[in-house]
C-alpha positions in Angstrom: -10.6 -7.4 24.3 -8.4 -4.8 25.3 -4.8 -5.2 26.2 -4.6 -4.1 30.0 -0.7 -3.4 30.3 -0.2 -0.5 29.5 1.2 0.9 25.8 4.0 2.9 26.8 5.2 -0.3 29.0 4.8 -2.2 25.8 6.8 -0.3 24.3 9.8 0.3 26.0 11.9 -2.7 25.0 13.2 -1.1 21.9 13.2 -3.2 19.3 9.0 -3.1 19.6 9.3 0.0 19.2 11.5 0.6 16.5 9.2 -2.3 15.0 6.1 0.2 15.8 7.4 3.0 14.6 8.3 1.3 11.3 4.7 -0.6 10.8 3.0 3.2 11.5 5.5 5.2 8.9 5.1 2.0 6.3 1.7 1.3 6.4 0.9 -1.4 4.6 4.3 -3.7 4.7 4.5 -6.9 5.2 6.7 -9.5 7.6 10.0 -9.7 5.7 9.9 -6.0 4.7 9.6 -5.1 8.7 12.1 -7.5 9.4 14.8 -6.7 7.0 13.9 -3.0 8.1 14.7 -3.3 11.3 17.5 -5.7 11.0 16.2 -8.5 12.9 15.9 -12.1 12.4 12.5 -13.6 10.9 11.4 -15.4 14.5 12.8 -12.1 16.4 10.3 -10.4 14.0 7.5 -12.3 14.0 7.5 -12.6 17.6 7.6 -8.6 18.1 4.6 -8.2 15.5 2.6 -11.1 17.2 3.3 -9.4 20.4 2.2 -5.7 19.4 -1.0 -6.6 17.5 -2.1 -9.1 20.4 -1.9 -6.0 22.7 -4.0 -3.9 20.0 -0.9 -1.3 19.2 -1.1 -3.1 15.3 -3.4 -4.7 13.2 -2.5 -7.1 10.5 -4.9 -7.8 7.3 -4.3 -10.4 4.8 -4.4 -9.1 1.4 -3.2 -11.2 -1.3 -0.7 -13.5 -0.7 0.7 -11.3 2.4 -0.2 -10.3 5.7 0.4 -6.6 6.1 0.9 -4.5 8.9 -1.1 -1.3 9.9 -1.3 1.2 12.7 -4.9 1.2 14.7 -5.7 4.1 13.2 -5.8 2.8 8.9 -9.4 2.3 8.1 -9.7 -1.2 6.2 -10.6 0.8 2.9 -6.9 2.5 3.0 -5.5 -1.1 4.0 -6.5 -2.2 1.2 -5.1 0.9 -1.0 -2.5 1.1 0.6 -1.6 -2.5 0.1 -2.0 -2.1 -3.4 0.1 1.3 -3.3 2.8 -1.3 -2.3 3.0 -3.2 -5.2 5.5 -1.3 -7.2 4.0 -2.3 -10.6 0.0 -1.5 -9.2 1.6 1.6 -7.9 2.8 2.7 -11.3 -0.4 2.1 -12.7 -2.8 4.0 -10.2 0.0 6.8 -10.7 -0.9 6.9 -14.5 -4.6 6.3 -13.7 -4.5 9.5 -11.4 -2.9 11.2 -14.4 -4.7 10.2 -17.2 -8.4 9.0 -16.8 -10.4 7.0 -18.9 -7.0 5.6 -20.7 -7.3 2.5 -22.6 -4.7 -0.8 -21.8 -2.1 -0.6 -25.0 -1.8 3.3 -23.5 -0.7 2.2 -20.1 1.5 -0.8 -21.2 2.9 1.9 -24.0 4.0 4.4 -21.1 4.4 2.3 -18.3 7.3 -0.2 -20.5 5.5 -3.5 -18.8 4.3 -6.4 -21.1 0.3 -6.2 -21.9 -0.1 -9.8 -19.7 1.3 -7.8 -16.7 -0.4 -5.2 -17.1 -3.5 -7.1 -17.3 -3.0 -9.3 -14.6 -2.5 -6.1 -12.2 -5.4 -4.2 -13.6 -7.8 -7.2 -12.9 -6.9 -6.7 -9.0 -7.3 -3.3 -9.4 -11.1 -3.9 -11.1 -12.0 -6.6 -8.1 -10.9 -4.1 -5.4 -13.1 -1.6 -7.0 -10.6 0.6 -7.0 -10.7 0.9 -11.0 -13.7 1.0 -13.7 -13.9 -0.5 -16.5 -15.4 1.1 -19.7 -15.6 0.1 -23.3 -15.1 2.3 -26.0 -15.6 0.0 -29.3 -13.3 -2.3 -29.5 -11.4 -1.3 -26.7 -11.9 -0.6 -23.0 -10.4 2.3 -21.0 -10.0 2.7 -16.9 -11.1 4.8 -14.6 -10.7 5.4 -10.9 -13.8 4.6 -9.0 -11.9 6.0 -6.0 -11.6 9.8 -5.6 -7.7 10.6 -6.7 -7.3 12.9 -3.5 -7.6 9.7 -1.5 -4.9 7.9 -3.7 -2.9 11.4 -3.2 -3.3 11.6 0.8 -2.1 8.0 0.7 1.0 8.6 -1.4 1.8 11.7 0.1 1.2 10.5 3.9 3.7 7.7 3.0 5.7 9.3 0.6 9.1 8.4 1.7 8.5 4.9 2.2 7.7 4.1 -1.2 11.0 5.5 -2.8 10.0 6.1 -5.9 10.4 8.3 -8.6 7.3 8.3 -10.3 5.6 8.9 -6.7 7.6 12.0 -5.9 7.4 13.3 -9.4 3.3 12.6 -9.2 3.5 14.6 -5.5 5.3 17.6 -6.9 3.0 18.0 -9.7 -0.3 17.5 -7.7 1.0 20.1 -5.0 1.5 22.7 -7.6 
């Protein structure tokens, strides 16, 4: 059911929508992140989000442990990515994915400096997203997106500056050349 007040009503108090504006430039964050973002209290927070997403300007989907927050217009497929994209150590290793197909697992924990156990542990959410492939090669198995890179790239580069990260801007620069 729709929300019948109008959104530009809603969203005149300001603190909904500075909370707007940050859930539609950081897709994909959760509670605490939107709260420390916008420098309010957790209940304050909460309350706002609660508010916006009963009235259908927000959407939240549990992913994980977390509930994130998207605009209306995030399909549930780039919910998902982008919820992943989030993770900082997932995000590192769909940035080496993009870079280097069909890698095997000692190859990513070589160049991304994590332990093998973390590595793993992040790939295996990545495999039952179906978001990577797995392939084996002899003794050893090597990833592979299943989803197109450009989608991974629109993502990243759509959201860009709220990831802040290196690796992301250096990944950007690169593809855009």
């Amino acid at each position: 059911m729709r929300s019948s007040r109008d959104p530009k009503e809603i969203l005149e108090l300001d603190v909904r929508r500075r909370i707007f504006d940050i859930v539609r430039s950081f897709a994909g964050c959760h509670l605490r992140e939107i709260q420390r973002s916008a420098r309010l209290s957790f209940g304050s927070a909460s309350y706002h989000l609660s508010y916006l997403e009963k009235h259908h300007l927000i959407k939240a989907e549990k992913y994980g442990k977390h509930v994130r927050y998207f605009s209306q217009d995030v399909s549930a497929d780039d919910g998902q990515l982008l919820s992943l994209l989030r993770q900082k150590s997932v995000r590192s290793i769909l940035v080496f994915l993009v870079l280097h197909e069909g890698c095997t697992h000692q190859e990513i924990v070589s160049a991304l400096g994590l332990s093998a156990s973390t590595i793993t542990w992040h790939v295996k959410k990545l495999l039952d997203a179906r978001i990577v492939a797995v392939r084996t090669r002899g003794k050893f198995n090597s990833y592979s997106l299943i989803v197109p890179k450009e989608r991974i790239m629109t993502l990243l580069i759509s959201y860009k500056e709220s990831f802040l990260d290196k690796l992301v801007d250096g990944l950007i620069d690169a593809w855009e050349r």
